[in-house]
C-alpha positions as a printed Julia matrix, in Angstrom:
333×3 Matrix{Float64}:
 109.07  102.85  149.94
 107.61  104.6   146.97
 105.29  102.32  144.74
 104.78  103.37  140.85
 102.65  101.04  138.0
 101.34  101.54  134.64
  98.71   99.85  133.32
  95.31   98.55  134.97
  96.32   94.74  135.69
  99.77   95.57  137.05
  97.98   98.13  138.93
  95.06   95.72  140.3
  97.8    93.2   141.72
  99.52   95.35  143.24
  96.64   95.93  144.95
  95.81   92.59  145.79
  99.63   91.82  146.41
  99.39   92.75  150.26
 102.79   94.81  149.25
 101.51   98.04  149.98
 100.96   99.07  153.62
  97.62  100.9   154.22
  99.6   104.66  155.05
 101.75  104.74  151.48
  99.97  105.57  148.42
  99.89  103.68  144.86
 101.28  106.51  142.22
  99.4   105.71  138.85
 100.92  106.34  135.42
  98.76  106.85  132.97
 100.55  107.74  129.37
  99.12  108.26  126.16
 101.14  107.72  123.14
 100.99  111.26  121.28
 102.08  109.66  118.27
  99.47  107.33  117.67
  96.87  107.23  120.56
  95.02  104.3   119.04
  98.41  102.35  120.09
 100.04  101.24  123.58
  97.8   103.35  125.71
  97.17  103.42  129.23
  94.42  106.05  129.17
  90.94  104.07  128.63
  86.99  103.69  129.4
  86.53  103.95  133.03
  90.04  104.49  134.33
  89.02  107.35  136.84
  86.35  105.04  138.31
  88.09  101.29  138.37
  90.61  103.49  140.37
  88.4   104.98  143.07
  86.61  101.41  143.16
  89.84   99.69  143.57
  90.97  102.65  146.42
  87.26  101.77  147.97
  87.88   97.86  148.21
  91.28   98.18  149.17
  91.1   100.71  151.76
  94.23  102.43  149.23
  95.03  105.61  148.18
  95.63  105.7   144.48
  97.08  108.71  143.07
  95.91  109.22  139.12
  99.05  111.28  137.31
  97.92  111.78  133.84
  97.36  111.38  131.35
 100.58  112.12  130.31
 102.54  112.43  127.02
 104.84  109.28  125.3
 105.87  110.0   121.96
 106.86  106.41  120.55
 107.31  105.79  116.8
 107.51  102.54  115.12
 111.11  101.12  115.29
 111.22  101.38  111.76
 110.49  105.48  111.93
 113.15  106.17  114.7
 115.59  108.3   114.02
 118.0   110.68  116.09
 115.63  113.61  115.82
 112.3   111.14  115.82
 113.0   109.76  119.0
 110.73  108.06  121.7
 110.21  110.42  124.31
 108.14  110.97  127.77
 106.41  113.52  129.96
 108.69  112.51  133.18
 105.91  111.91  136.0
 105.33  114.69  139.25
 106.5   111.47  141.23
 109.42  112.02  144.22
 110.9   108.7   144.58
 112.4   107.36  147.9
 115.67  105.61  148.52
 113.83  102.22  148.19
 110.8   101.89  145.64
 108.34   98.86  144.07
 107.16   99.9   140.46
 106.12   97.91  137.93
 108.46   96.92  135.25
 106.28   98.4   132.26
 106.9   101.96  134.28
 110.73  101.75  133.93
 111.18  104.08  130.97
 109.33  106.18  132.37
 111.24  106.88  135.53
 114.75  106.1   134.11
 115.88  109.07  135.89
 113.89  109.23  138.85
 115.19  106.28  139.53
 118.87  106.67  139.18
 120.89  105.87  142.38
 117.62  103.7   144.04
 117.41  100.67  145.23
 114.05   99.02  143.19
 112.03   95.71  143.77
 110.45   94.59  139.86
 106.91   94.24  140.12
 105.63   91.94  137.38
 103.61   93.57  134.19
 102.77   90.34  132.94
 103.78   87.08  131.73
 107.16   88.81  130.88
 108.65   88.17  134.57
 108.88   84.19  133.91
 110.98   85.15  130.8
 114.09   83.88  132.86
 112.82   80.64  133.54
 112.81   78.79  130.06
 113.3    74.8   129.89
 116.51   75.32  129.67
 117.57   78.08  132.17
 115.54   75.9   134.55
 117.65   72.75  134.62
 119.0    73.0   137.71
 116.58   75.15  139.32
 118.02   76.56  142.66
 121.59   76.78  141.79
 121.31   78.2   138.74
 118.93   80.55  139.59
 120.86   81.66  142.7
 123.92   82.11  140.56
 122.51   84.05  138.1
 121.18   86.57  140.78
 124.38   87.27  142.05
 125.62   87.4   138.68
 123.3    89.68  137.39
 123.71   92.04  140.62
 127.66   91.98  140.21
 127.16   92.65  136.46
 124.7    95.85  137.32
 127.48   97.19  139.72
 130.56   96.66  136.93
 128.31   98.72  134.18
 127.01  101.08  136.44
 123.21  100.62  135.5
 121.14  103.95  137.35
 118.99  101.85  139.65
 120.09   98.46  141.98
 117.65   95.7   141.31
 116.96   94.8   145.07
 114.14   92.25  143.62
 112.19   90.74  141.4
 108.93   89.72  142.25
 107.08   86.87  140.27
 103.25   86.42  139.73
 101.79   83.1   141.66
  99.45   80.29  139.88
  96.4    79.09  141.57
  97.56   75.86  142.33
 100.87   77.43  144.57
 103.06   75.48  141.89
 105.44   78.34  141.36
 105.39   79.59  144.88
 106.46   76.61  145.97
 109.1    76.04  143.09
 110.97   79.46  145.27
 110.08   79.22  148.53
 113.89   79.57  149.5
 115.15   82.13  147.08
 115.93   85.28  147.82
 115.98   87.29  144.65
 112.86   86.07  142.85
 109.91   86.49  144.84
 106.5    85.07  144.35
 103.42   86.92  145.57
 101.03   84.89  148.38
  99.0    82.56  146.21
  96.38   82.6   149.27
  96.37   86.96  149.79
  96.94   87.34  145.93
  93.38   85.1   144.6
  91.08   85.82  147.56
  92.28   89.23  147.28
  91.28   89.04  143.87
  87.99   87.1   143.73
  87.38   90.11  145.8
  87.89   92.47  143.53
  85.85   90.17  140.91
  82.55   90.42  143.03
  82.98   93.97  143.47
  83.43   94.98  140.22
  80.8    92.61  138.7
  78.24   94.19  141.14
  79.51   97.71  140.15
  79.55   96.92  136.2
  76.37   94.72  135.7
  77.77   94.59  132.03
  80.26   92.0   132.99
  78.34   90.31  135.54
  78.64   86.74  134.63
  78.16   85.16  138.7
  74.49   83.89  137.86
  76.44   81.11  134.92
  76.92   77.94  135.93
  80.93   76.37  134.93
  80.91   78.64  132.29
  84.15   78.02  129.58
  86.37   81.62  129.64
  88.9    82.08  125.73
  91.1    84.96  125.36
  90.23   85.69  121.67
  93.59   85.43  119.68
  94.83   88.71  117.9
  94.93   87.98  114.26
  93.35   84.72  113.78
  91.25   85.18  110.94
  86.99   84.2   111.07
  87.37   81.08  109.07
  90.11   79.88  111.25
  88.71   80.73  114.38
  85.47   78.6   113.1
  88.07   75.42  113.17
  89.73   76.69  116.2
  86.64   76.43  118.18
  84.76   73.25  116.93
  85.78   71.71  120.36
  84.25   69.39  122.4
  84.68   71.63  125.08
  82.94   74.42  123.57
  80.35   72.46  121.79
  79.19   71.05  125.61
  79.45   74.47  126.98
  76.32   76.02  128.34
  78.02   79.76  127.75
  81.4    80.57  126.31
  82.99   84.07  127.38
  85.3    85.41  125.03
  87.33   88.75  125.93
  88.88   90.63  123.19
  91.83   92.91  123.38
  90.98   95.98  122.7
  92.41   96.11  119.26
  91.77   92.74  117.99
  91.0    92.43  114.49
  88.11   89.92  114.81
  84.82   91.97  116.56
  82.29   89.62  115.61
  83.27   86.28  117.21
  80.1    85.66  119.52
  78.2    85.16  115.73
  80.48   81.77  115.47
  77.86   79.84  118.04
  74.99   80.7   119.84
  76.79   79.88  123.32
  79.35   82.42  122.54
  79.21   85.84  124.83
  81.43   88.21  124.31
  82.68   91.0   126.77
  81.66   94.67  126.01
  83.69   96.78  124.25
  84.13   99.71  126.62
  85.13   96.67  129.37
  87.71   94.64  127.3
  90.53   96.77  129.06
  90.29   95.65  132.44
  91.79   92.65  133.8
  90.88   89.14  132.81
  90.69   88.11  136.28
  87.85   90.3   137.57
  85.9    87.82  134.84
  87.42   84.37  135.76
  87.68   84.78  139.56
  83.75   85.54  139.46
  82.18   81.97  139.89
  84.45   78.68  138.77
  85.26   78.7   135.05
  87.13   76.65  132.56
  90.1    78.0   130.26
  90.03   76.97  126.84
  92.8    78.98  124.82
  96.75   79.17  124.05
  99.26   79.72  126.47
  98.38   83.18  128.4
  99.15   84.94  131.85
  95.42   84.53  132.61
  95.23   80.86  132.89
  97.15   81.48  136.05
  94.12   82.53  137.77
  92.57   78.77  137.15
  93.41   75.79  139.18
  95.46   73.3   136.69
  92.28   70.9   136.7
  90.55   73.57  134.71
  92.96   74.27  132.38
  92.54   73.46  128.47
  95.16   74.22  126.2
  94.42   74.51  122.12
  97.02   76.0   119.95
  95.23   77.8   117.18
  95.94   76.29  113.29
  98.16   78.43  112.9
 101.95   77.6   113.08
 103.85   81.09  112.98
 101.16   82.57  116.04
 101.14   79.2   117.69
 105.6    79.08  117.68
 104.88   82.95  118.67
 102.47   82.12  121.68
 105.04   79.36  123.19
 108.37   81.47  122.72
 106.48   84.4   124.35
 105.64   82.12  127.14
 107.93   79.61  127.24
 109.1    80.37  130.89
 105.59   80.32  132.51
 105.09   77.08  130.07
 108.24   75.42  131.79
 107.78   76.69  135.59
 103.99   75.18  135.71
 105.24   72.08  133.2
 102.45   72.63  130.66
C-alpha cells in the first residue's frame, strides 16, 4: 500500500488517521501553480519543518517531492493549447494505494489499473450525503456503492475505487451513522482527536506564535472570504463574542479582510506566516467555542460548543450551505 496527499491538513490526518503502518512512508505532493503562484498552492511558510515535526510526533517517514510544477489557468483562459498541466510526481505506486482525493490529477496515470481507497481533502467527502440522498440512509447508500463500482467497470475509469474514507465529528455522530457500511469509511473518532490534540500541543510548543493553551474557553471564527469590514462589524456584534474573554480568528491565506482583530479589543488574530496550517492544531489546544458558518473545522468541537451564524449576506450564506450541505445533513445542523 502506497499512500500519496497534497496539501498540509489532508496530510496531518492522515497522520493522525492510524492508516499508515509505522514501516510505509507518507509521499508528499507539494505543487506550485506556475501560472499564478499567488493561487492554489501547496508550497508555503514552514512546509519543510511542519513535515519533519509531524515525522517526529508520529514516529513517520514523510517523503517531501517538490515543489513541483501545475500549470492551471482560469476556466475562462483554457484553451486546447492553454491547457492545465502537471509535473507527474517521482512516486512508484503499488497495486493497492490511499491518496488523498485533492492528489488525483496529479497521479491520473500512475494510477491507472490500481485499486485506490479516497482519503478525504476536506468537507468535499460528505458531498454524497445531502438531505436528500440521505433519506434512507443504509440502503441507499449501499446501492449507490455498488452502483457506482458497476458504473466505473462499464466506462472503464483508470483506477477501481476500493474506498472512500469519510472524516469523523467529535461527538462519533457520523461514525456511528456507518458503522456497518462497507464502502464509506469513517476514521476512529477516538485515534483521529487524541491523535490530534497531540499534534496541537506539539506544535503550539514548537510555534509559540500560535500558542493559545494559557486562554481560558476562548471563542475560535474562521474569518469569511469576502465579507466586507462593515459587514463583518454586524456579523460579529454577538452575544457570544461580546462575553468572550479572547476571540481567535484564522484567516485564509488570501482573504481580503487583514485587519479584523481592529473590530474589538478581544479579537486575536493568527499570524500571517501560520494561517496555512490546519485549524485544528488551534482548536484541539485547550476547549474552545466555534462561532462561524458552516465549515469542516467545527468537526473538531463537540456539538455543545458549536455556534452557528450565517453572515448578512445571502449569496455567501446560500454558497456556505450548498458547499456543505452533506456534512450539514449527516450531523443534522
Amino acid at each position: 500500500m502506497t499512500f500519496v496527499c497534497a496539501g498540509l491538513s489532508p496530510l496531518l490526518n492522515l497522520c493522525a488517521s492510524g492508516l499508515v503502518p509505522k514501516n510505509r512512508p507518507i509521499h508528499y505532493l507539494d505543487y506550485e501553480n506556475t501560472y499564478d503562484p499567488s493561487r492554489f498552492t501547496s508550497s508555503i511558510p514552514h512546509t519543510s519543518d511542519f513535515i519533519v515535526g509531524l515525522s517526529q510526533l508520529f514516529d513517520i517517514e514523510i517523503i517531501h517531492h517538490g515543489p513541483l510544477k501545475w500549470y492551471c489557468p482560469p476556466p475562462a483562459e483554457r484553451t486546447p493549447v492553454n491547457c492545465i498541466s502537471w509535473e507527474e510526481p517521482p512516486i512508484t505506486l503499488e497495486p493497492e494505494n490511499t491518496v488523498s482525493l485533492n492528489s488525483t490529477l496529479f497521479l491520473s496515470e500512475l494510477l491507472k489499473g490500481t485499486s485506490v481507497d479516497i482519503f478525504p481533502e476536506g468537507s468535499s467527502c460528505f458531498g454524497p450525503f445531502t438531505r436528500p440522498t440521505f433519506t434512507s440512509e443504509f440502503f441507499k447508500l449501499r446501492i449507490r456503492s455498488q452502483f457506482d463500482r458497476l458504473l466505473r467497470r462499464l466506462l472503464k475509469k483508470p483506477y477501481y475505487l476500493s474506498n472512500l474514507w469519510l472524516l469523523p465529528d467529535y461527538d462519533g455522530i457520523i461514525e456511528n451513522r456507518f458503522v456497518t457500511h462497507s464502502f464509506y469509511q469513517v476514521l476512529s473518532t477516538h485515534k483521529f482527536f487524541s491523535s490530534l490534540a497531540s499534534a496541537a500541543s506539539f506544535f503550539a510548543s514548537r510555534y509559540p506564535s500560535i500558542d493559545f493553551r494559557h486562554i481560558s474557553f476562548p471563542v475560535f471564527h474562521p474569518v469569511i472570504e469576502n465579507l466586507s469590514s462593515p459587514q463583518y462589524s454586524i456579523y460579529l456584534a454577538h452575544p457570544l463574542i461580546d462575553s468572550a474573554q479572547t476571540v481567535i480568528v484564522k484567516n485564509k491565506p488570501r482573504d481580503l479582510i487583514s485587519a479584523i482583530d481592529s473590530l474589538s479589543s478581544n479579537i486575536v488574530s493568527i499570524p500571517q506566516s501560520y494561517r496555512w496550517l490546519p485549524a485544528e492544531l488551534i482548536t484541539l489546544q485547550t476547549p474552545m467555542h466555534y462561532f462561524g458558518s458552516y465549515s469542516t473545522v467545527l468537526l473538531s468541537f463537540p456539538r455543545h460548543r458549536i455556534s452557528i451564524c450565517q453572515p448578512p449576506d445571502l449569496l455567501l450564506s446560500s454558497q456556505n450551505r450548498y458547499y456543505n450541505s452533506g456534512l450539514i445533513s449527516l450531523l443534522n445542523l
